[in-house]
PyMOL CGO cylinders between C-alpha atoms (Angstrom):
from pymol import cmd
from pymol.cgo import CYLINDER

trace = [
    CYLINDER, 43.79, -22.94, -25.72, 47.20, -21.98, -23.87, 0.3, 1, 1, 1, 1, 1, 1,
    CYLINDER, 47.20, -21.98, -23.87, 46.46, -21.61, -19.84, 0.3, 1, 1, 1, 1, 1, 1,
    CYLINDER, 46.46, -21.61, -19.84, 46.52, -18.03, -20.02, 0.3, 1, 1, 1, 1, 1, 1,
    CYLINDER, 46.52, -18.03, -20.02, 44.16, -17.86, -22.16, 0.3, 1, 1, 1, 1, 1, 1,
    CYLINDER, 44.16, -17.86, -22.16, 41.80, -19.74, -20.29, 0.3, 1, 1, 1, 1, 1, 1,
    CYLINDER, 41.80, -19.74, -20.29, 42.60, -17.71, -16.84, 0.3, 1, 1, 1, 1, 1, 1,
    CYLINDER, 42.60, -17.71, -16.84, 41.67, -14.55, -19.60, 0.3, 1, 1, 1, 1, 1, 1,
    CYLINDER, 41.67, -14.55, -19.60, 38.37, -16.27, -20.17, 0.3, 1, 1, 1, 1, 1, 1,
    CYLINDER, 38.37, -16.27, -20.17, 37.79, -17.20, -16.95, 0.3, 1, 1, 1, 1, 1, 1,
    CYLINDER, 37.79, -17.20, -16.95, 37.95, -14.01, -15.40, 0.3, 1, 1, 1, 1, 1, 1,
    CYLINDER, 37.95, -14.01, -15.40, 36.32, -12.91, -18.25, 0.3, 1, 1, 1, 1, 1, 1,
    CYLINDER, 36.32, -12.91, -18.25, 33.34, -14.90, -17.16, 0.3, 1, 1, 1, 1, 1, 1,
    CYLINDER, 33.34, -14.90, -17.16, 33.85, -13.90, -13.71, 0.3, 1, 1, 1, 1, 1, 1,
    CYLINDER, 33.85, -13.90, -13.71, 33.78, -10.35, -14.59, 0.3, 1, 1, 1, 1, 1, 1,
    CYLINDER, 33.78, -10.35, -14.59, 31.10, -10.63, -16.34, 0.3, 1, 1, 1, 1, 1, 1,
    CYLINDER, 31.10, -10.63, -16.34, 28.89, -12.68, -13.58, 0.3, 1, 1, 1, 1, 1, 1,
    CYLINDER, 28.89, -12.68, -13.58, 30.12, -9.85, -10.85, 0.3, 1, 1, 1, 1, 1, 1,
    CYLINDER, 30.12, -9.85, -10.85, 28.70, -7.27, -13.13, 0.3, 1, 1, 1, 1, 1, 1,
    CYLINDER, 28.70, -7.27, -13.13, 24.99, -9.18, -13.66, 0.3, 1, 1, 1, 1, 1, 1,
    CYLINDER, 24.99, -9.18, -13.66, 25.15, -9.45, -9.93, 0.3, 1, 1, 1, 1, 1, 1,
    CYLINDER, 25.15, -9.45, -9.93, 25.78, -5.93, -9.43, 0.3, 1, 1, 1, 1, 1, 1,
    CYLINDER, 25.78, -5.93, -9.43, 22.96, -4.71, -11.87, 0.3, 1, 1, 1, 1, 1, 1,
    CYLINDER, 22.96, -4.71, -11.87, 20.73, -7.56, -10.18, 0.3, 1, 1, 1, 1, 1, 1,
    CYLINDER, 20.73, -7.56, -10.18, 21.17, -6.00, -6.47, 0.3, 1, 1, 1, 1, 1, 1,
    CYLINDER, 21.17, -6.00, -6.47, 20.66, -2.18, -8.17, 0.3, 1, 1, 1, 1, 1, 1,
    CYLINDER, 20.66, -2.18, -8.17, 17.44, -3.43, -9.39, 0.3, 1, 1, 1, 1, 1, 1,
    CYLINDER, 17.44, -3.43, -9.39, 16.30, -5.19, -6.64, 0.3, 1, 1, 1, 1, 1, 1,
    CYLINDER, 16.30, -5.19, -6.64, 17.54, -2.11, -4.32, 0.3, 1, 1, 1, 1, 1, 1,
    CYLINDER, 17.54, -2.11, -4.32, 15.10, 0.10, -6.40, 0.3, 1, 1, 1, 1, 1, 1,
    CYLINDER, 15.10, 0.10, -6.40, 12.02, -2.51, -6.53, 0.3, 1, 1, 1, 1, 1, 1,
    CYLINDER, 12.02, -2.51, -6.53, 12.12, -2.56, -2.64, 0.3, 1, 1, 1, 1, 1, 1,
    CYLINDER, 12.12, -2.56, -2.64, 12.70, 1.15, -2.24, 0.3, 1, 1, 1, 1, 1, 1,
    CYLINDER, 12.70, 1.15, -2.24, 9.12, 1.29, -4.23, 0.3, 1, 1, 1, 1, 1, 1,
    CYLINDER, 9.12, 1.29, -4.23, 7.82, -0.84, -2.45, 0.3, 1, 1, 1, 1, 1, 1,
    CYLINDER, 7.82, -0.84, -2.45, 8.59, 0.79, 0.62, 0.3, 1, 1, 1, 1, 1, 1,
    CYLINDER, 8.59, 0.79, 0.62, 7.22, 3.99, -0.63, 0.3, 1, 1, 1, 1, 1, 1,
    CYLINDER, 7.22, 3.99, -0.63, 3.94, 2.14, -1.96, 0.3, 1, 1, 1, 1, 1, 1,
    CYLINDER, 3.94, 2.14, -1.96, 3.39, 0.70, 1.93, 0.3, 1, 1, 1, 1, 1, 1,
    CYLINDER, 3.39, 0.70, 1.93, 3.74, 3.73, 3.09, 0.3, 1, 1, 1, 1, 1, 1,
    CYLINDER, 3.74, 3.73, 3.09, 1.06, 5.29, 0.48, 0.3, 1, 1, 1, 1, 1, 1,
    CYLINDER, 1.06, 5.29, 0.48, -1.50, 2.45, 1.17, 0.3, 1, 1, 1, 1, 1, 1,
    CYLINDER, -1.50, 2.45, 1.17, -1.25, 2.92, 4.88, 0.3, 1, 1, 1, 1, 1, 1,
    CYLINDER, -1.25, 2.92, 4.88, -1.83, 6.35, 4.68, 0.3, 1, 1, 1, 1, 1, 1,
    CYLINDER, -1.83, 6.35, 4.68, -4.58, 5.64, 2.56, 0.3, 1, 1, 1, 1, 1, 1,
    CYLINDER, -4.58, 5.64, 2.56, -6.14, 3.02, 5.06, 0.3, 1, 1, 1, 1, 1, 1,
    CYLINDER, -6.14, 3.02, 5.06, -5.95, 5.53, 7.95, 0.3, 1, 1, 1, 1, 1, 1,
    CYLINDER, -5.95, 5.53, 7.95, -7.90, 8.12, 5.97, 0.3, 1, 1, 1, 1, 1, 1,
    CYLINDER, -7.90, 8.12, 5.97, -10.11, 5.41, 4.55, 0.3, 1, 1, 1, 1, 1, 1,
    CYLINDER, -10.11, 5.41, 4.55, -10.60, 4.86, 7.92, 0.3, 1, 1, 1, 1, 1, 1,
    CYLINDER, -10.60, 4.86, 7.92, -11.25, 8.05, 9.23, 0.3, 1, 1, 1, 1, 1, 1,
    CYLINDER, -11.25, 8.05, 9.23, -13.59, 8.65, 6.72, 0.3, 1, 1, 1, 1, 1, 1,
    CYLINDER, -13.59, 8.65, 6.72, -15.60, 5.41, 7.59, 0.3, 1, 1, 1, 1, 1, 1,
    CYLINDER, -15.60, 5.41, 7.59, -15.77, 6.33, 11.32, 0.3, 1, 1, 1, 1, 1, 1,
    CYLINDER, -15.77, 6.33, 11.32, -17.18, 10.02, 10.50, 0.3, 1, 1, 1, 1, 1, 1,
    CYLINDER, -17.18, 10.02, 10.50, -19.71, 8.37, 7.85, 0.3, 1, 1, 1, 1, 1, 1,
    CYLINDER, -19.71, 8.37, 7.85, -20.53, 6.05, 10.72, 0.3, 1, 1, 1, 1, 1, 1,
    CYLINDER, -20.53, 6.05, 10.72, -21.22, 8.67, 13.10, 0.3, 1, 1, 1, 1, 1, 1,
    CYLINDER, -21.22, 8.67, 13.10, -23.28, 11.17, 10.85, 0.3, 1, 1, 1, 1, 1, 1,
    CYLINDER, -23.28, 11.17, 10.85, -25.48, 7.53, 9.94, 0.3, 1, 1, 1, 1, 1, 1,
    CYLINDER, -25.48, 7.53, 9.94, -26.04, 7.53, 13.74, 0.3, 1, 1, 1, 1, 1, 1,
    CYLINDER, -26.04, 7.53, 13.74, -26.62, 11.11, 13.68, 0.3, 1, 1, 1, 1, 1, 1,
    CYLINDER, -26.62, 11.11, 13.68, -29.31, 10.58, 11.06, 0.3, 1, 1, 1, 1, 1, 1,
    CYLINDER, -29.31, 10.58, 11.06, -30.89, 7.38, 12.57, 0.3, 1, 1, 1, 1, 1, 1,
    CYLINDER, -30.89, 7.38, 12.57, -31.57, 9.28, 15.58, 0.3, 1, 1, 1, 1, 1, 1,
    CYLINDER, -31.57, 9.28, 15.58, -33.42, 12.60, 13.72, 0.3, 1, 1, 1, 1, 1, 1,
    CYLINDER, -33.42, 12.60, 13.72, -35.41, 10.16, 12.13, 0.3, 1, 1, 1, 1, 1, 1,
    CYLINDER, -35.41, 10.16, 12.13, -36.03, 8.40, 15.16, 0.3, 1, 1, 1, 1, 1, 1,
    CYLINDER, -36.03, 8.40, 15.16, -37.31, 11.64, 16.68, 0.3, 1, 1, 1, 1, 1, 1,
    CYLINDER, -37.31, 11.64, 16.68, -39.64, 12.88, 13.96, 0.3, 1, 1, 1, 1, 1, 1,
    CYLINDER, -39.64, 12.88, 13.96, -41.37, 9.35, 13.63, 0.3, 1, 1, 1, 1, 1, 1,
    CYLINDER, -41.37, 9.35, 13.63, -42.38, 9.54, 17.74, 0.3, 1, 1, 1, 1, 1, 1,
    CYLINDER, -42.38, 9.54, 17.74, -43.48, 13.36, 16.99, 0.3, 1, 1, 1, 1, 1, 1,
    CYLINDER, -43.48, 13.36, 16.99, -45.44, 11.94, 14.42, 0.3, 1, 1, 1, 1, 1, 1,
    CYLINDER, -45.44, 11.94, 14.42, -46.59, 8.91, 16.83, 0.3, 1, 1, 1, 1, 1, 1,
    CYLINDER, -46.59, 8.91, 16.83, -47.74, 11.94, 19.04, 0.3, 1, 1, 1, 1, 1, 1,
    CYLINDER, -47.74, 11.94, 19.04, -49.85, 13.52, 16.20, 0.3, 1, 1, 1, 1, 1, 1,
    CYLINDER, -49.85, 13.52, 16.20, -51.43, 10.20, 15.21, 0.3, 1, 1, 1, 1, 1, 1,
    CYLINDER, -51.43, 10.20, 15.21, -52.19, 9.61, 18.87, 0.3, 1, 1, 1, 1, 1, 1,
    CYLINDER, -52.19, 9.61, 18.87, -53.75, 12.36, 19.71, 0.3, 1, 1, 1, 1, 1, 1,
]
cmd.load_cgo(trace, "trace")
């Protein structure tokens, strides 16, 4: 193989490495912009999750303390 031939090949190969790099970083580029978006989903998702948990917390409070209520009105009845 003549030296010019082998500086073809060579930046053949180069050429050819550069373009698999560039296709490597586009892809990764696009996995991480997913990503992204999917962290940003899931926290919104935890804050509602959240929210939800402290109203469900709050109406279970709500509920303990009716309960609570009606068993001493009943304690009254039994009682007197």
């Amino acid at each position: 193989m003549s030296p010019v031939e082998q500086e073809t090949d060579s930046l053949s190969s180069l050429e050819q490495r550069i373009q698999q790099a560039v296709q490597l970083v586009e892809r990764l580029r696009s996995e991480k912009e997913a990503a992204l978006e999917q962290a940003t989903e899931s926290k919104a998702e935890a804050a509602r999750l959240a929210e939800e948990v402290r109203v469900l917390q709050a109406e279970r409070k709500q509920v303990r303390q009716r309960i609570e209520k009606l068993l001493g009105q009943i304690d009254q009845l039994s009682v007197g």
